[in-house]
C-alpha positions in Angstrom: -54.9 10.6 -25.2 -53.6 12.7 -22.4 -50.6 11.4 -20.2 -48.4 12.3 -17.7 -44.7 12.1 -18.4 -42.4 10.9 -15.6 -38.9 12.2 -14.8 -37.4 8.9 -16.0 -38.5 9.2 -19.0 -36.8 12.0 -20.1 -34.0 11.0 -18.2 -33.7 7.7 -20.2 -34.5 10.0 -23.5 -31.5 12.1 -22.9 -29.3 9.2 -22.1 -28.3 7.3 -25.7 -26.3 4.4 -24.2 -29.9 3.6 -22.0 -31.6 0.6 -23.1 -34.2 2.3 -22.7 -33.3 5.5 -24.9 -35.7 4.4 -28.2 -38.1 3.4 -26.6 -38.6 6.8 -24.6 -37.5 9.0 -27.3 -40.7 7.6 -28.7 -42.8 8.5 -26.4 -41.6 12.0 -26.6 -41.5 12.5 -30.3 -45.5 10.8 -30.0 -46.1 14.3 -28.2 -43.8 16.4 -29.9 -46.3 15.0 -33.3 -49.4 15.5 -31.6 -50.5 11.6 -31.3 -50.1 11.8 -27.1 -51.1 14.5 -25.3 -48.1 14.7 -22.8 -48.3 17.0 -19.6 -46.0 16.8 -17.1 -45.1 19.4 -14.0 -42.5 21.8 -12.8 -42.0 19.2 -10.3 -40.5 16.5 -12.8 -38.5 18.6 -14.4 -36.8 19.9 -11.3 -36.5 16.1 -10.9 -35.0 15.5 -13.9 -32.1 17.9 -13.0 -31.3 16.6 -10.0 -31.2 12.9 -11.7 -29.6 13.7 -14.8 -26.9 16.0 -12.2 -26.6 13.1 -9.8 -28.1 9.6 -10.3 -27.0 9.5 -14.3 -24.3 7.0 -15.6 -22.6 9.9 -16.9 -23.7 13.6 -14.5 -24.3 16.3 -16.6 -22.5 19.3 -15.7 -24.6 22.0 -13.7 -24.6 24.3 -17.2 -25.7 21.0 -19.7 -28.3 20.2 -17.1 -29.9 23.8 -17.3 -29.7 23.6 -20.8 -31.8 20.2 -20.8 -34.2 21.6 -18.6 -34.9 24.3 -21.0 -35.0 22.5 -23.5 -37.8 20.7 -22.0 -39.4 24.0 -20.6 -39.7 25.6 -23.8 -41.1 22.1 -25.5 -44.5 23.4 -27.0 -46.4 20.4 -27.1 -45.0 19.3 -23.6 -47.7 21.0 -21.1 -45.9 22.0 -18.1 -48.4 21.9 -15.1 -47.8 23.7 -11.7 -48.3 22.3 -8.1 -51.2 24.6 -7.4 -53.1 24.9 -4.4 -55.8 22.2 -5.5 -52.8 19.9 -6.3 -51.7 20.3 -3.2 -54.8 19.3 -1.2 -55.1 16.6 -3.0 -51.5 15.5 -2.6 -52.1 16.2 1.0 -55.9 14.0 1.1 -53.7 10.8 -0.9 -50.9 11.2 1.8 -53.4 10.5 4.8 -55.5 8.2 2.6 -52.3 5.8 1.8 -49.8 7.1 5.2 -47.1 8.4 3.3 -44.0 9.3 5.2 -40.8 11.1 4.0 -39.8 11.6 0.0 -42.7 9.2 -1.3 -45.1 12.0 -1.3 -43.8 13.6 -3.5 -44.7 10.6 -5.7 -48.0 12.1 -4.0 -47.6 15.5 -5.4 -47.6 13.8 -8.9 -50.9 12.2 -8.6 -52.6 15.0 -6.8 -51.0 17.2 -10.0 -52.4 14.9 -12.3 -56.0 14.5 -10.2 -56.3 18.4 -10.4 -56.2 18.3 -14.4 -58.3 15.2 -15.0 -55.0 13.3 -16.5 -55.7 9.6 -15.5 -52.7 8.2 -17.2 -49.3 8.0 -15.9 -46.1 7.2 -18.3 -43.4 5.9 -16.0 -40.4 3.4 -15.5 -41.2 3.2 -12.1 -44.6 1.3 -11.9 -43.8 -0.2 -8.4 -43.3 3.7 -7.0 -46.9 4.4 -8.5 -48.8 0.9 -7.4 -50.6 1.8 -4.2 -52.5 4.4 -6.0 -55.7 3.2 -7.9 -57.1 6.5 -8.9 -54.6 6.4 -12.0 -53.4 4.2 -14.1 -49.6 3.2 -14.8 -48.1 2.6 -18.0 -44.7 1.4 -18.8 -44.0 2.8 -22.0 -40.6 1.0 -22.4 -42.2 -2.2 -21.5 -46.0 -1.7 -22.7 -47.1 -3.5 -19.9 -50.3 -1.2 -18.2 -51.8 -1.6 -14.8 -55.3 -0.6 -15.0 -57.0 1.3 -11.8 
């Protein structure tokens, strides 16, 4: 099954006193064994810098951050997907279609990324961030609770 891995997710994976840490570490090692095909974009993991770097319980250094994010890079069975030009109009055609203003379109930017390469599944923490858009469908991995389109 192919799936789109949001930034919180390997946010909460990094993070061992998370509640959440298992249950995400899960997810991950589903793709790193082949059972989930996980994608995800250059996007999130410029995301997951500036979370892990800022909005963590305990910031990562600039350097450890880096090294995270390279870590994740480098993962071979993580596709890493980039916000190409068709992702982009699409991004674009979601923010008129819903009237996105400011930062949320870059929640935009993720569907549009995922539209582009027929991925219909998105794995996130943030369902309520992802809600207004029913050409996906969100999955809470920590809480196995889907939304269907």
């Amino acid at each position: 099954m192919k799936v789109f891995v949001d930034t919180n997710l390997f946010v909460y994976a990094l993070d061992r006193l998370s509640p959440f840490h298992g249950a995400a570490t899960e997810v991950l090692q589903r793709i790193d064994a082949g059972e989930l095909e996980g994608h995800c974009s250059y996007q999130v993991l410029t995301e997951f810098y500036s979370a892990v770097t800022k909005n963590a319980a305990r910031p990562l250094t600039p350097h450890q951050a880096a090294r995270e994010g390279r870590r994740l890079l480098d993962a071979e069975k993580l596709v890493k997907l980039p916000v190409d030009a068709v992702a982009l109009d699409l991004t674009f055609a979601l923010a008129r279609k819903y009237r996105l203003r400011g930062v949320v379109v870059f929640d935009a930017q993720i569907v549009g990324t995922m539209l582009s390469h027929r991925i219909g599944r998105l794995y996130t923490a943030n369902e309520r961030d992802f809600a207004r858009f029913r050409e996906i469908e969100v999955v809470n991995p920590l809480t196995h609770q889907p939304r269907s389109r």
